[in-house]
N, C-alpha and C positions, 0 to 999 in steps of 0.2 A: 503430560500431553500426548495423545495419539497420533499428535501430527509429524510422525517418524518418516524416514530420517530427518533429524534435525542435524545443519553442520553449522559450523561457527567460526568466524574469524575473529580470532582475539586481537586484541591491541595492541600496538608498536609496544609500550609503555609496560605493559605486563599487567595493569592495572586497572578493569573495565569500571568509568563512573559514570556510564550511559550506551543506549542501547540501541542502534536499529535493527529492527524486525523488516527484511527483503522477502518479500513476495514474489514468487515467478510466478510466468504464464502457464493459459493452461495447455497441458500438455507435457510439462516440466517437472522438476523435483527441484527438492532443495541443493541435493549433490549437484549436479547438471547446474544451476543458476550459480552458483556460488562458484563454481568454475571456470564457467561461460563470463563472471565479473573478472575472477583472476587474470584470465586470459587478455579480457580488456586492458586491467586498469595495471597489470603487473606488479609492481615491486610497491604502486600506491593502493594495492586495493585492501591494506589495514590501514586505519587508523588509528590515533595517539594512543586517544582511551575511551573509543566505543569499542562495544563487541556487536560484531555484525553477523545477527543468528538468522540462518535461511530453513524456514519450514518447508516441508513436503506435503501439499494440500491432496484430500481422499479422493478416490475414486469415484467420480458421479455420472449418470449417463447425462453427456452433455446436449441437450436439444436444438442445437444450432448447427452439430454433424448426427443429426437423426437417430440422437439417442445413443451412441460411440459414447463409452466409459470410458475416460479418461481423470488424468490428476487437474481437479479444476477445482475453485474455493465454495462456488455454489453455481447450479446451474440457471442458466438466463432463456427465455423464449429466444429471442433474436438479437442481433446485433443492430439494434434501431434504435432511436428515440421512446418508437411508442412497444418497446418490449415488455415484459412483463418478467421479475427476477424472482426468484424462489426464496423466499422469508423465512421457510421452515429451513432451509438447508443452512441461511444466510447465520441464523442464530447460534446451529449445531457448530458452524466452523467457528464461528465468533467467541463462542466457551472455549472451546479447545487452542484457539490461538491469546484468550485470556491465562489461559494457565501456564501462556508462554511468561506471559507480563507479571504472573503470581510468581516461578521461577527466579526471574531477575531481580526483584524486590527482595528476595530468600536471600539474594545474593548481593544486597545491599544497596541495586541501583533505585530509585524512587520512579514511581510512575512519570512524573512530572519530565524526566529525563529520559523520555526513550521517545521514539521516533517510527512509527509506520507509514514504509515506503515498498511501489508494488510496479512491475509493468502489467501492462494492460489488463487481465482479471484480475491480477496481484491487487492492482492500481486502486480498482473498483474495491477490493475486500478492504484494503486500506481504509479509504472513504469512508466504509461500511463503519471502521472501528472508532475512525477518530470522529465521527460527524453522529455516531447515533450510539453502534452496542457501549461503548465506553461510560457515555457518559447518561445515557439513561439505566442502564444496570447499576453502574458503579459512583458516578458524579466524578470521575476521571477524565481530569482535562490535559493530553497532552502537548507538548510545546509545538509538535510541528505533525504534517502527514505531506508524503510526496505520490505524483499518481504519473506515471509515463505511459503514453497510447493508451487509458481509457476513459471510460464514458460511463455516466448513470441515466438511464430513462429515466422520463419525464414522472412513471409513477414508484420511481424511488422513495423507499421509507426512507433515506438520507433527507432527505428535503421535508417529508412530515415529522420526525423527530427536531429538528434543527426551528422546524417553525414551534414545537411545543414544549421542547425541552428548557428553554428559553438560560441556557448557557450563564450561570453564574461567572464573571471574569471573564477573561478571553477564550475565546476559541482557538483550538489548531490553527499556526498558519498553513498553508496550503503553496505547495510546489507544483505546478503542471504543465509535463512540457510534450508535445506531441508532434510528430510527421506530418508535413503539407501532404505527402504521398502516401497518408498511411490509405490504404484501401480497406482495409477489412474495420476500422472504425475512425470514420473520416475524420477530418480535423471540426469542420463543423458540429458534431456529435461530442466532441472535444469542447470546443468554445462556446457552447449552449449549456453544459453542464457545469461548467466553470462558472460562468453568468445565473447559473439556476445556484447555485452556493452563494457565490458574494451577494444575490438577493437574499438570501438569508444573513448575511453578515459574517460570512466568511473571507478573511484580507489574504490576498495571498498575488502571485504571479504565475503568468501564463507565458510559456517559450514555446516558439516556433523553432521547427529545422525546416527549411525550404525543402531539401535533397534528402531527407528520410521517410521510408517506409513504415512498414508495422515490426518496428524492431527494439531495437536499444542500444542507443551509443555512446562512446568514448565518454563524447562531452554531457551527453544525458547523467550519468553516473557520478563524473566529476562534480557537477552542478548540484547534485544529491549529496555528495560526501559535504563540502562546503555549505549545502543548507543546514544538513547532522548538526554541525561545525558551531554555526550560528545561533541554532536554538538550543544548543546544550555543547558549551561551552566548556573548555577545559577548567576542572576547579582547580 
């Protein structure tokens, strides 16, 4: 996969039998995000026995700072509802973070067992993976996807796949937790995307933080390891 650097937090245990894939924002790398967790979560930010692998998304001109190349997973017209998100790009990252998921399977963990989780665009690519490229390329259904501060407009291919692909078994559960104070994508844009999925028949939950921003926090992350936790279970 191109999506270098990749860094990885291996397992208390020595022994990874499942996987989250973290997403940063954009603007980010994988080093810097996987750090920026360390820093958080300290002495907890391994797990028993996931290994928790942080990609570094390409350089795109992002159209929302007028075209400013930055590491972002695909670029978006606006930060609205009614934006419009780039499909060609959406696809290109989508293979390349496939081949993260061919990797892991090499390495004995099963798709069934890993877990895509993202803040804010991370959050969005996340969606992208577990609600449409996965399972219309591959018929790959994974156990869970978590999305912290983002959003999908309204003419998201998530939401046209999800109506046609018509999900053999269960779907992704879905983890969503977002800032009353985020500003840069409001918590409304939040809760209307969340509501545009379980229309489709996505089960999942929705956290509020009253007092956060457009960030990521302590308990955001803990609430993600724990969900890990949940849907992929130590065997």
């Amino acid at each position: 996969s191109s999506l270098a650097p990749i860094f990885c937090l291996e397992p208390t245990s020595g022994k990874a039998t499942g996987a989250l894939i973290f997403l940063h924002g954009t603007g980010e790398s994988g080093p810097t995000f996987m750090l920026y967790i360390q820093l958080l979560m300290g002495r907890n930010a391994r797990l028993p026995h996931i290994r928790i692998i942080f990609p570094t998304a390409p350089l795109i001109a992002f159209s929302p700072l007028c075209g400013l190349k930055l590491r972002t997973w695909y670029d978006i017209s606006a930060f609205s509802m009614n934006a419009t998100e780039n499909n060609e790009q959406i696809e290109i990252t989508a293979e390349k973070l496939n081949d993260i998921i061919s990797d892991q399977m090499q390495k004995g963990i099963p798709s069934e067992r890993m877990v895509y989780a993202g803040f804010s665009r991370g959050g969005d690519m996340s969606l992208h993976m577990g609600y449409s490229h996965l399972y219309k390329k591959f018929q790959r259904v994974l156990p869970g996807i978590s999305a912290i501060s983002s959003f999908l407009p309204n003419s998201s291919q998530v939401y046209k796949d999800l109506r046609e692909n018509k999900y053999i078994g269960k779907l992704p559960l879905l983890l969503q937790q977002h800032g009353e104070k985020d500003h840069l994508v409001s918590l409304s844009m939040a809760e209307m995307t969340f509501q545009k999925l379980r229309n489709e028949g996505v089960q999942g939950e929705f956290i509020r933080y009253p007092n956060s921003g457009h960030m990521i926090n302590k308990k955001e992350v803990e609430l993600v390891y724990e969900f890990v936790n949940k849907v992929v279970p130590e065997i």
